[in-house]
SEKOLVEX-291770 format. One record per residue: residue number from 1; residue in one letter; x, y, z of N, C-alpha, C, O in turn. Coordinates in Angstrom, 2 decimals. Example, Ala and Ser with C-alpha at 12.3 -4.5 7.8 and 13.67 -1.06 7.14 Angstrom:
REM residues 2
SITE | 1 | a | 13.19 | -5.69 | 7.80 | 12.30 | -4.50 | 7.80 | 13.20 | -3.30 | 7.80 | 14.24 | -3.32 | 8.46
SITE | 2 | s | 12.85 | -2.25 | 7.08 | 13.67 | -1.06 | 7.14 | 12.90 | 0.03 | 7.87 | 13.41 | 1.14 | 8.04
REM end
This chain:
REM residues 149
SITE | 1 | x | 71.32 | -246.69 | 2.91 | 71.78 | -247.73 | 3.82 | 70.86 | -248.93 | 3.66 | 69.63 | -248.89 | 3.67
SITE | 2 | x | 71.68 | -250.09 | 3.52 | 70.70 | -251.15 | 3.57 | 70.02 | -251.57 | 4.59 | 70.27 | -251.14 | 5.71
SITE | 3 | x | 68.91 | -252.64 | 4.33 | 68.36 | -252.75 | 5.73 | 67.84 | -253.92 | 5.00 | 66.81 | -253.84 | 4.34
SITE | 4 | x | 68.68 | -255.24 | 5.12 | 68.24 | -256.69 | 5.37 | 67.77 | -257.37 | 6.59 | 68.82 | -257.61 | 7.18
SITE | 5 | x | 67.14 | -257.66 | 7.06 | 66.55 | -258.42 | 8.02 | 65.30 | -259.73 | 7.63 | 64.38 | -259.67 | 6.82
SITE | 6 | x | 65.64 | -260.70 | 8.42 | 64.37 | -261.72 | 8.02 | 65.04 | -262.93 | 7.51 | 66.20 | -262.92 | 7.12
SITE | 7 | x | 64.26 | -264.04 | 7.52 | 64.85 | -264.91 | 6.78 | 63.77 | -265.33 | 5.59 | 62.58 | -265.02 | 5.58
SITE | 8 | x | 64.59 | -266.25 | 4.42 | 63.59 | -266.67 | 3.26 | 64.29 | -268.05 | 3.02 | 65.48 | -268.34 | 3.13
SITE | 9 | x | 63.06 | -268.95 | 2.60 | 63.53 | -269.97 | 2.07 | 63.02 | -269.68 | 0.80 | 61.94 | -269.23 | 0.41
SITE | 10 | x | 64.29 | -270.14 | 0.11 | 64.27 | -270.09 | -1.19 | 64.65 | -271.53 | -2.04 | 64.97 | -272.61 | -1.53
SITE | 11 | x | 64.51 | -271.19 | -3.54 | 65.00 | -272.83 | -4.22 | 65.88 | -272.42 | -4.90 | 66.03 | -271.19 | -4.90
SITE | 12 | x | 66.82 | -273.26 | -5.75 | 68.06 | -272.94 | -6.54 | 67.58 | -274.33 | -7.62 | 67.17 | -275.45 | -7.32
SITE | 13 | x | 67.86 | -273.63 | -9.07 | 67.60 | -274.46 | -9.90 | 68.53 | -275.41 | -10.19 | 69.50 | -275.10 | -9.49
SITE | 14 | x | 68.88 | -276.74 | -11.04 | 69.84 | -277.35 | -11.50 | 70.68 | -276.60 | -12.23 | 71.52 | -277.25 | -12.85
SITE | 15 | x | 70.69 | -275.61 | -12.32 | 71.84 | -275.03 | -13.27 | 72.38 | -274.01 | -12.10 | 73.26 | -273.25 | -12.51
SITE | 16 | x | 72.07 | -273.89 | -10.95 | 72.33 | -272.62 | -10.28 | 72.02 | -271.55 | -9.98 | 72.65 | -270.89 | -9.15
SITE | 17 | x | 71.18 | -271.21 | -10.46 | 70.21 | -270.07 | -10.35 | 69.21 | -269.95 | -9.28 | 68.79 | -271.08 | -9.01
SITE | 18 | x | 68.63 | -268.98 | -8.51 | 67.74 | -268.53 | -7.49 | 67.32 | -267.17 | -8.03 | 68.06 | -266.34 | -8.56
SITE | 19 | x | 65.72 | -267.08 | -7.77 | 65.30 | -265.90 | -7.91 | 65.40 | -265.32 | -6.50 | 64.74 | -265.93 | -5.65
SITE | 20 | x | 65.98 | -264.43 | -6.15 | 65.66 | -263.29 | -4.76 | 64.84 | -262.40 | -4.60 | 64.69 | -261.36 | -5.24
SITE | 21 | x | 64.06 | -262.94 | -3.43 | 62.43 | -262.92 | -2.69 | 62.53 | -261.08 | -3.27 | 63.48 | -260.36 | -3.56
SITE | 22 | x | 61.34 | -260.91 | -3.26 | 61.13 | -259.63 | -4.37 | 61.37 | -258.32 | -3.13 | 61.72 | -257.15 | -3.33
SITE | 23 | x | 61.12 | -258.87 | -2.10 | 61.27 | -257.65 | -0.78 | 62.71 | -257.12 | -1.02 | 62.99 | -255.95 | -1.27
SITE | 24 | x | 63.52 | -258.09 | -0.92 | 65.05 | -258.08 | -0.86 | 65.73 | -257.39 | -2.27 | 66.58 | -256.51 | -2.40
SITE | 25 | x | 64.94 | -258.18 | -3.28 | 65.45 | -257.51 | -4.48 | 65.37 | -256.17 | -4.42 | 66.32 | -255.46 | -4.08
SITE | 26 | x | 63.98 | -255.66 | -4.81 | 63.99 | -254.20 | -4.45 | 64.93 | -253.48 | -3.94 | 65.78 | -252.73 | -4.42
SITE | 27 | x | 64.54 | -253.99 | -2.37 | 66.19 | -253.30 | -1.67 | 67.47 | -253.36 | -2.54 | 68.13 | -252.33 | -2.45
SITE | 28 | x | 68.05 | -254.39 | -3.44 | 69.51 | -254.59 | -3.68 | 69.29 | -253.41 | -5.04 | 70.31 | -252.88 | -5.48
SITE | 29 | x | 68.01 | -253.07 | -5.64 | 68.02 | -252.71 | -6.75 | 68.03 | -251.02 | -6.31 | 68.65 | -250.10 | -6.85
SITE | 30 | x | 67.16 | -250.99 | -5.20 | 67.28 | -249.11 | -4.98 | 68.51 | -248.90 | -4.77 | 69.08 | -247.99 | -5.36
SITE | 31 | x | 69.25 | -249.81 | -3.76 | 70.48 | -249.41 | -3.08 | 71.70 | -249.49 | -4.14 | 72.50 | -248.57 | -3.92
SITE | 32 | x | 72.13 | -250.41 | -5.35 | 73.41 | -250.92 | -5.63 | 72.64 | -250.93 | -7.23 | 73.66 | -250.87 | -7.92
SITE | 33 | x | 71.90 | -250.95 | -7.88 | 71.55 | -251.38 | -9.15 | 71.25 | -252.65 | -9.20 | 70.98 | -253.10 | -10.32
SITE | 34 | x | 71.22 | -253.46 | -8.17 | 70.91 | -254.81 | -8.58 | 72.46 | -255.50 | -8.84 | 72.64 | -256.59 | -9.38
SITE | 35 | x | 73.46 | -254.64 | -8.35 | 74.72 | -255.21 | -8.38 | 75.21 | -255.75 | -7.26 | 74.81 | -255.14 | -6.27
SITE | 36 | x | 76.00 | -256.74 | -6.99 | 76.44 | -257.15 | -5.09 | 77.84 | -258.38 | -5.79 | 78.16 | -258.91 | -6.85
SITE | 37 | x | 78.32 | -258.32 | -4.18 | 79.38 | -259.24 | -4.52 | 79.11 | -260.42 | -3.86 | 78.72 | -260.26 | -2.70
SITE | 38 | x | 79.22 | -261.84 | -4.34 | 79.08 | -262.60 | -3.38 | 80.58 | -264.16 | -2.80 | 81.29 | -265.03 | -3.30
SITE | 39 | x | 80.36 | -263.79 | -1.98 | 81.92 | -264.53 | -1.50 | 81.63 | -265.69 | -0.44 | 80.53 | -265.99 | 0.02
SITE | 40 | x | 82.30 | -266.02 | -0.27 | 82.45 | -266.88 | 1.08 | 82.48 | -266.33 | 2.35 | 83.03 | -265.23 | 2.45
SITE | 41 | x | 81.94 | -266.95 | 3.54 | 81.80 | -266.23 | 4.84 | 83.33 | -266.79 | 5.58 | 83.84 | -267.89 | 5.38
SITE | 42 | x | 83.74 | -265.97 | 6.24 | 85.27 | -266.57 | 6.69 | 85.00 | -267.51 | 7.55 | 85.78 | -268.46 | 7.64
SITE | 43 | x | 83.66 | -267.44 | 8.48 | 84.01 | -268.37 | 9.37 | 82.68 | -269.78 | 9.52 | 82.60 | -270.74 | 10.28
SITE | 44 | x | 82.12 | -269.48 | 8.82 | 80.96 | -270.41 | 8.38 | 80.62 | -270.96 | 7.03 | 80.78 | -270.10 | 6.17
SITE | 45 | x | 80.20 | -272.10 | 6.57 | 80.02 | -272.70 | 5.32 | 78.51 | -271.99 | 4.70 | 77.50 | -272.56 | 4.30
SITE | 46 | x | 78.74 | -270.86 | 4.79 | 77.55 | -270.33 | 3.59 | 78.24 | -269.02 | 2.89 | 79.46 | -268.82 | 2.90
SITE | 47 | x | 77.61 | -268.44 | 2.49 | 77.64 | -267.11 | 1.33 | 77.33 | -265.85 | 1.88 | 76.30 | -265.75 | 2.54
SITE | 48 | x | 78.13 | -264.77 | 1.69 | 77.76 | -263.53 | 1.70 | 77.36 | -262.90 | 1.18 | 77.98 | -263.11 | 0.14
SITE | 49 | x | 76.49 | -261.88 | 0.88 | 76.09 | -260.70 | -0.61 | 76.22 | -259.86 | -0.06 | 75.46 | -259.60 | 0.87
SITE | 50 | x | 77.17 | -259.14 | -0.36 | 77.45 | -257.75 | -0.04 | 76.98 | -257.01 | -1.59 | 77.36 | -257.40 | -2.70
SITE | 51 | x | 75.89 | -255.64 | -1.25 | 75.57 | -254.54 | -2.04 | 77.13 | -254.36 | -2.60 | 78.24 | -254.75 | -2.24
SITE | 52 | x | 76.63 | -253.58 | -3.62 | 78.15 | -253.00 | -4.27 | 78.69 | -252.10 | -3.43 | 79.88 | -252.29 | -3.19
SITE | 53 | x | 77.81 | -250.51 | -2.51 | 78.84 | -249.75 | -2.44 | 79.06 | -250.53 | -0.83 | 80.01 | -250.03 | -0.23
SITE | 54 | x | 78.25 | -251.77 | 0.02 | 78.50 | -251.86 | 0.89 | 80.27 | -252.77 | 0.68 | 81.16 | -252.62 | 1.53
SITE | 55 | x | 80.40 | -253.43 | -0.26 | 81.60 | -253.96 | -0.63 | 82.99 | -253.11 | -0.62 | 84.04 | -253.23 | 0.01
SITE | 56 | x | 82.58 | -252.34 | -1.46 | 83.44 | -251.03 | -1.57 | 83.81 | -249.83 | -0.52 | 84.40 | -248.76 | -0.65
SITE | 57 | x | 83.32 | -250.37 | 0.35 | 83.53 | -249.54 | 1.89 | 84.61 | -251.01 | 2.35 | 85.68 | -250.75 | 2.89
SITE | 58 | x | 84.35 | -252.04 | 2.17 | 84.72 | -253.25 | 3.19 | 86.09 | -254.11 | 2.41 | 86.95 | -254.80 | 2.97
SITE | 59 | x | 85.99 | -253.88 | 1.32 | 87.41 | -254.51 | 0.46 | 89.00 | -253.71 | 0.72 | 90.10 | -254.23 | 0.53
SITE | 60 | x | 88.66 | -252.02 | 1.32 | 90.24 | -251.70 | 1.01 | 90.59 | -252.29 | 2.66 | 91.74 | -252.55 | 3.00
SITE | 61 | x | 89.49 | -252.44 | 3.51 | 89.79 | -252.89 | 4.96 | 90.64 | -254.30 | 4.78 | 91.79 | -254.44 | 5.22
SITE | 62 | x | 90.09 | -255.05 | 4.26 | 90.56 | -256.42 | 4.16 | 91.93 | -256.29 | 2.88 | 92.91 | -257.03 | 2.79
SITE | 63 | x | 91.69 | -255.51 | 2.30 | 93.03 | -255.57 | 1.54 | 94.28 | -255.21 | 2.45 | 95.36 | -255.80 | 2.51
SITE | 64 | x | 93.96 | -254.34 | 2.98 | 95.08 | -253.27 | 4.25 | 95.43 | -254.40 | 5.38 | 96.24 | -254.04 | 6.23
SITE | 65 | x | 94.93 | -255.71 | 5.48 | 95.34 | -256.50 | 6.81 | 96.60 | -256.95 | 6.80 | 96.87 | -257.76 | 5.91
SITE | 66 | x | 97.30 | -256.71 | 7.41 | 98.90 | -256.95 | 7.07 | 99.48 | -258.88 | 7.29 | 99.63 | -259.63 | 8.26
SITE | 67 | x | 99.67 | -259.06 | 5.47 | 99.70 | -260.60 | 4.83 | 100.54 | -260.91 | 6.06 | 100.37 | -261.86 | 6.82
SITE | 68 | x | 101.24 | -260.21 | 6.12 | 102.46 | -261.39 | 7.16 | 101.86 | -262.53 | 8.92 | 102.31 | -263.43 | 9.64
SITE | 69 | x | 100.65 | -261.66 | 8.77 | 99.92 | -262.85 | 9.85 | 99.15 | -263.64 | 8.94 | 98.62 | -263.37 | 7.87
SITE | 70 | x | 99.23 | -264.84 | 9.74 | 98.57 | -266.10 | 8.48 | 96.99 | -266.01 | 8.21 | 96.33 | -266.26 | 7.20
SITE | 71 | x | 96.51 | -265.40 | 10.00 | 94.64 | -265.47 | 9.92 | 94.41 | -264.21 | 8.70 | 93.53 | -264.35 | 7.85
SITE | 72 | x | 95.29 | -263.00 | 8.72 | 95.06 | -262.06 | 8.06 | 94.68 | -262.58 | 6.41 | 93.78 | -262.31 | 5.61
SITE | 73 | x | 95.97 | -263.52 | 6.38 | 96.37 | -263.52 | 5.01 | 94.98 | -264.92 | 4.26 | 94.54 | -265.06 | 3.12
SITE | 74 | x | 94.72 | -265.66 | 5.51 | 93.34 | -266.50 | 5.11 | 92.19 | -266.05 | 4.77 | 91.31 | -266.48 | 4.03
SITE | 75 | x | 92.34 | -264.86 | 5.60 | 90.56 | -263.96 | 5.83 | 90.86 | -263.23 | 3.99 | 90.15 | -263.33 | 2.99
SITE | 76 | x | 91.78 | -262.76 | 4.12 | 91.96 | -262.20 | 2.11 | 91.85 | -263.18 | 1.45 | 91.02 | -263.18 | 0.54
SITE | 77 | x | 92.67 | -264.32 | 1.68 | 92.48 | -265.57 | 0.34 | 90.82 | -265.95 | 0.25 | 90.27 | -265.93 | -0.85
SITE | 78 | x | 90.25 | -266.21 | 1.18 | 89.10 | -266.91 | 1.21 | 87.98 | -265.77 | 0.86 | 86.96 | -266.08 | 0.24
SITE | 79 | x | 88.24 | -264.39 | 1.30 | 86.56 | -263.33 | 1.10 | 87.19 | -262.96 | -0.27 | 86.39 | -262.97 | -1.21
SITE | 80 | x | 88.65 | -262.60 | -0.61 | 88.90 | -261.57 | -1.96 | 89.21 | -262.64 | -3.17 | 88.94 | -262.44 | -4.35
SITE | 81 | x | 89.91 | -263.99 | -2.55 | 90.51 | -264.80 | -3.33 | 88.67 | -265.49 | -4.33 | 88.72 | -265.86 | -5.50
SITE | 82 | x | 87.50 | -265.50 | -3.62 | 86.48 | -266.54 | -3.54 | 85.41 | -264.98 | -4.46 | 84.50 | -265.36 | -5.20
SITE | 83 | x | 85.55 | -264.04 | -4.38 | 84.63 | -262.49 | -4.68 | 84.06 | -262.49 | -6.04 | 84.58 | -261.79 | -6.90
SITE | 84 | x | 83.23 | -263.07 | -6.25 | 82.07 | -262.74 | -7.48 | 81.40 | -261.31 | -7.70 | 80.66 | -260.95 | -6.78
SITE | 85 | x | 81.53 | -260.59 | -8.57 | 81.08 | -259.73 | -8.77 | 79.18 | -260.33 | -9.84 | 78.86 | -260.82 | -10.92
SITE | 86 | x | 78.66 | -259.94 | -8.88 | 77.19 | -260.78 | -9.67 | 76.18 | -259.09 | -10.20 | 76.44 | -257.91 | -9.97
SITE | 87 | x | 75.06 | -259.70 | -10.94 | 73.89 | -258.60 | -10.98 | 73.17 | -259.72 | -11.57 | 73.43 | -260.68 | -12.30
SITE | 88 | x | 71.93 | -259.10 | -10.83 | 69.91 | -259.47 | -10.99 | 69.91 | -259.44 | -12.11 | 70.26 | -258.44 | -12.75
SITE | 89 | x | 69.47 | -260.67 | -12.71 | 69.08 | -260.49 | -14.52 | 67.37 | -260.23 | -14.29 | 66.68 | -260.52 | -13.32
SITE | 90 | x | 67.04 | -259.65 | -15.43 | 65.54 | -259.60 | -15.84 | 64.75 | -259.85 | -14.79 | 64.10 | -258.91 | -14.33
SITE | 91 | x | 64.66 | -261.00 | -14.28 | 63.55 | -261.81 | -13.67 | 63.84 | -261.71 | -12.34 | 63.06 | -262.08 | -11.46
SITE | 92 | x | 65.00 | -261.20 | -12.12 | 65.28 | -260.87 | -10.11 | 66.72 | -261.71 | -10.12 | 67.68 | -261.35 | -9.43
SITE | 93 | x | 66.76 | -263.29 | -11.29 | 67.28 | -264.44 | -10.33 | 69.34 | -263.94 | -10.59 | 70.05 | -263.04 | -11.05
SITE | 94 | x | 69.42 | -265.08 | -10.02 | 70.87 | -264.85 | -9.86 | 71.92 | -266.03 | -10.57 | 71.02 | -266.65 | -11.15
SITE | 95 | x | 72.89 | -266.62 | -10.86 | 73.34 | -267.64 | -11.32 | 74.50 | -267.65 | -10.17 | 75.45 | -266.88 | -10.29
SITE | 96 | x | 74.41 | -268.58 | -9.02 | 75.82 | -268.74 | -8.20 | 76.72 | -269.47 | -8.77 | 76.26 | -270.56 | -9.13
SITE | 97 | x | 78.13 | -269.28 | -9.08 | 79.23 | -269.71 | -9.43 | 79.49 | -271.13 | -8.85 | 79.40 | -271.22 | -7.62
SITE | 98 | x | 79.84 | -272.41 | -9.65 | 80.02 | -273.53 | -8.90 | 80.96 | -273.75 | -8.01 | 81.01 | -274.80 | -7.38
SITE | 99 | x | 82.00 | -272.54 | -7.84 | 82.70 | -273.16 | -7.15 | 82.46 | -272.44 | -5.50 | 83.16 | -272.75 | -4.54
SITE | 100 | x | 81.50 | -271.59 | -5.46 | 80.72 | -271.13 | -4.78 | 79.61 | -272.15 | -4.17 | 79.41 | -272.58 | -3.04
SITE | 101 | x | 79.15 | -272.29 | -5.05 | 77.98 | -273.46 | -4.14 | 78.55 | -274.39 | -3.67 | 78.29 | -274.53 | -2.48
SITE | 102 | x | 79.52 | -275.42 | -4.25 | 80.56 | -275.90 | -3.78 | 80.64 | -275.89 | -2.43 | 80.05 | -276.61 | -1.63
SITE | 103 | x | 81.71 | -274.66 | -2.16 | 82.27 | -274.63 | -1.13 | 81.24 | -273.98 | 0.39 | 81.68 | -273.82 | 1.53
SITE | 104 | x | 79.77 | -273.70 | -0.11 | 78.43 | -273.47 | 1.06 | 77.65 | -274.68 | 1.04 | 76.60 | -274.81 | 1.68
SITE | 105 | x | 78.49 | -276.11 | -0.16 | 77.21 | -277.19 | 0.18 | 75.96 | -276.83 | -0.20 | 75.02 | -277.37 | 0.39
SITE | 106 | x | 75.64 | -275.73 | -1.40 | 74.38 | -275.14 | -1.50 | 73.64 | -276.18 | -2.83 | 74.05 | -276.23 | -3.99
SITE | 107 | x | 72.56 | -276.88 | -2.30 | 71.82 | -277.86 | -2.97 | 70.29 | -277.18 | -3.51 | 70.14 | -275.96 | -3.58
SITE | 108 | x | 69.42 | -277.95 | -3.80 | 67.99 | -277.47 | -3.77 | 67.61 | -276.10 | -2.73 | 67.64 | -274.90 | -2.98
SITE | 109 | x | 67.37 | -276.57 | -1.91 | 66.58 | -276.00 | -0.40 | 67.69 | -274.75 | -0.03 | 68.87 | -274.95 | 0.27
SITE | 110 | x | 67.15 | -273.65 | -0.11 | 68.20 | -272.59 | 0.72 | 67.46 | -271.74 | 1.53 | 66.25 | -271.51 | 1.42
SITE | 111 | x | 68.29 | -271.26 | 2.42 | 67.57 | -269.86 | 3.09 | 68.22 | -269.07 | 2.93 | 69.33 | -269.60 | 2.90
SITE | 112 | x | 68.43 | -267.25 | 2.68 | 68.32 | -265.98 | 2.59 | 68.52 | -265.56 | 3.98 | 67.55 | -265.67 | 4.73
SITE | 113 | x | 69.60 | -265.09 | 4.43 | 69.38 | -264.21 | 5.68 | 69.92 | -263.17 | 6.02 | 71.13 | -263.03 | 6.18
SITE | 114 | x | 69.02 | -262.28 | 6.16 | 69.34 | -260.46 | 6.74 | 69.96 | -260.66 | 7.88 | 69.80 | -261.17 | 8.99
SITE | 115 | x | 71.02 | -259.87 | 6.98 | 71.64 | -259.35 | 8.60 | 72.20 | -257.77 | 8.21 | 73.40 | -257.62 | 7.94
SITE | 116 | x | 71.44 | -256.82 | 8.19 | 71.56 | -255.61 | 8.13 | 72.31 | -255.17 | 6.96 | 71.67 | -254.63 | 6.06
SITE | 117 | x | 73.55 | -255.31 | 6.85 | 73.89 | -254.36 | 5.64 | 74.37 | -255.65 | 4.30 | 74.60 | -255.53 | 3.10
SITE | 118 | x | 74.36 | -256.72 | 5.15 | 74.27 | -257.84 | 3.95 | 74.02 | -258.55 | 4.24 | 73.62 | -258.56 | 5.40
SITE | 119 | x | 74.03 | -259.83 | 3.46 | 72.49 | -261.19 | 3.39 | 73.90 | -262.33 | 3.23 | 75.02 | -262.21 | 2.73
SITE | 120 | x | 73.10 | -263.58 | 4.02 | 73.99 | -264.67 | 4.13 | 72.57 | -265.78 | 3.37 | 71.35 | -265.68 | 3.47
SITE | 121 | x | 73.55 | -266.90 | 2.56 | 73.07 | -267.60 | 1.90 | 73.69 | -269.09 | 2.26 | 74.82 | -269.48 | 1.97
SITE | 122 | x | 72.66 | -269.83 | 2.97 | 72.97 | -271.21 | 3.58 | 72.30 | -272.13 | 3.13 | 71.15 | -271.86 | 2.81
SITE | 123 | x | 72.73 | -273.30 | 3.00 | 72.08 | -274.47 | 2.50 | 71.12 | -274.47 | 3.54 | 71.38 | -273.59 | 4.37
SITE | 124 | x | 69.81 | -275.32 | 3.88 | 68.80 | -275.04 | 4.29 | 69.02 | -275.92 | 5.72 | 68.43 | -275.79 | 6.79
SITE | 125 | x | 70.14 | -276.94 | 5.31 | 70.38 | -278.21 | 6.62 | 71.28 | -277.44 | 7.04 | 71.19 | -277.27 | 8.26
SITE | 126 | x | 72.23 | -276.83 | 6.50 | 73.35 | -276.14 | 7.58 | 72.67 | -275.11 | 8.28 | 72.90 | -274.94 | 9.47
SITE | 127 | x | 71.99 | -274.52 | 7.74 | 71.17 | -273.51 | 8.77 | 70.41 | -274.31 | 9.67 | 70.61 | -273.92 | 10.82
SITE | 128 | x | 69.66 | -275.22 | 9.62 | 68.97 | -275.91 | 10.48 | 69.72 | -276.51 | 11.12 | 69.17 | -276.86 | 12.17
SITE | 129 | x | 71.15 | -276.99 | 11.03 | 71.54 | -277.66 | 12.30 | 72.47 | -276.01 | 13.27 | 72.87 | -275.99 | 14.43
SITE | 130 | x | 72.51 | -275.20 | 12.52 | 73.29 | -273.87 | 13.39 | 71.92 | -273.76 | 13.80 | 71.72 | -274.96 | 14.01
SITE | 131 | x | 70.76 | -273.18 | 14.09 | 69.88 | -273.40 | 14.82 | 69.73 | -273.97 | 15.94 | 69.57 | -273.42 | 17.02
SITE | 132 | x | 69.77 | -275.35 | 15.66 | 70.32 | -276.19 | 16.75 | 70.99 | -276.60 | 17.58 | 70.69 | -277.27 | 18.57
SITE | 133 | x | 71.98 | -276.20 | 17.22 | 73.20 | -276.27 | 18.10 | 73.24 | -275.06 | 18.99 | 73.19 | -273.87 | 18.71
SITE | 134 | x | 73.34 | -275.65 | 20.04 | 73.48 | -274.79 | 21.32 | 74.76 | -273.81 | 21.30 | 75.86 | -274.33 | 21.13
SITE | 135 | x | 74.67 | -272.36 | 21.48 | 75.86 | -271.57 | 21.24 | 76.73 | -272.06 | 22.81 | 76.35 | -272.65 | 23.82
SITE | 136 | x | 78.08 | -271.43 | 22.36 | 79.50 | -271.91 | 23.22 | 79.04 | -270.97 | 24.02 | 78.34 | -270.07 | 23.56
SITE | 137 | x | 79.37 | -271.06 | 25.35 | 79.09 | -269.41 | 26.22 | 80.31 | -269.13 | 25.97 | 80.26 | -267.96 | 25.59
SITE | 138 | x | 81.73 | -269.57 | 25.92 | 82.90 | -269.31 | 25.62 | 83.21 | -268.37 | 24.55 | 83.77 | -267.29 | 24.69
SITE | 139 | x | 82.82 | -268.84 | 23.57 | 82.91 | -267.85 | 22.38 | 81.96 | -266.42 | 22.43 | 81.93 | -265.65 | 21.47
SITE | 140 | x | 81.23 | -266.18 | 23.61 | 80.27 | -265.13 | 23.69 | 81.43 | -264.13 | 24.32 | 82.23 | -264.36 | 25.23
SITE | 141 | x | 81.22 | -262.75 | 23.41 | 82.53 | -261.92 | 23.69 | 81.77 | -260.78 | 24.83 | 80.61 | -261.00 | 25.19
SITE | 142 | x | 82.31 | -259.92 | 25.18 | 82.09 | -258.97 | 26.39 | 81.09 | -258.50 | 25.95 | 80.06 | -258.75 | 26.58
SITE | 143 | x | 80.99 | -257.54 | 24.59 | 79.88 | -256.54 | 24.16 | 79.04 | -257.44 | 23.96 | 78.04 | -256.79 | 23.65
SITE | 144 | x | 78.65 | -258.99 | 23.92 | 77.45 | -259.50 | 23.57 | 76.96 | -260.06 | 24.91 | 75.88 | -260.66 | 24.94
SITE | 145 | x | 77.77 | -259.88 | 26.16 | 77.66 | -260.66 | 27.52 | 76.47 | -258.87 | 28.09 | 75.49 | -258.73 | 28.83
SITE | 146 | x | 77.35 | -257.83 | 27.18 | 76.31 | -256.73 | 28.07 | 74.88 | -256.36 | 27.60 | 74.03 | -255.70 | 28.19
SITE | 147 | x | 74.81 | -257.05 | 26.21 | 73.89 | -256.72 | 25.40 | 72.21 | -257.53 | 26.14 | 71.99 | -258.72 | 26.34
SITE | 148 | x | 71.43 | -256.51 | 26.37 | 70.31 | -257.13 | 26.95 | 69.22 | -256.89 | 25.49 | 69.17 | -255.76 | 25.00
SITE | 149 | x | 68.47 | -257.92 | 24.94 | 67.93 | -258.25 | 23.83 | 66.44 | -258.33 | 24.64 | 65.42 | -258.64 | 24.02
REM end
């Protein structure tokens, strides 16, 4: 089971490439071979990495959403339609697909962030202004209204 947590700032070269912070690697390398998928987040402008077998638990779900609702049929175009199958070369780093960085705005400056069974990848200003921005109490759902942190 994975266990991402933490955040990292990281750099991305002119060609696309990032090495991943060596804590994290490890993890992707015991758990998956150093294999993961990386896609688009449905509801935010950054990146997902899903481990391989954590992918492979989570793709026949999203395949099974029945097309005939439109959110269904967006949430497939955008995570299955957008799905890089990547692996760690030699040196840890990674090469993100342009049309991937693209669509997360991912420049120089990035951060890395755990969130348990997979890692989100944000340009370093979009994370810093979600930081900032004060959450909706509206959008706060029941199980997070009971949750005492």
């Amino acid at each position: 089971m994975s266990n991402f947590f933490g955040s990292h700032a990281i750099n991305m070269d002119v060609k696309g490439r990032l090495a991943i912070p060596a804590k994290v690697r490890e993890e992707l390398i015991q758990i998956c071979g150093g294999r993961f998928i990386l896609t688009v987040a449905d509801a935010d402008r950054c990146l997902r990495l899903y481990p391989q077998s954590v992918w492979d638990e989570l793709r026949p779900a999203i395949e099974a959403l029945p097309n005939m609702s439109r959110a269904a049929l967006r949430l497939q175009r955008l995570v299955l339609g957008n799905a890089a199958q990547m692996e760690l070369d030699s040196a840890g780093r990674v090469l993100i697909p342009p049309t991937l960085r693209q669509y997360a705005r991912l420049e120089k400056k990035l951060m890395l962030i755990g969130q348990g069974k997979k890692l989100e990848l944000w340009s370093e200003e979009s994370w810093n202004h979600l930081l900032d921005t004060p959450p909706d109490a509206e959008e706060m759902t029941d199980a997070m209204k009971d949750l005492s942190l």
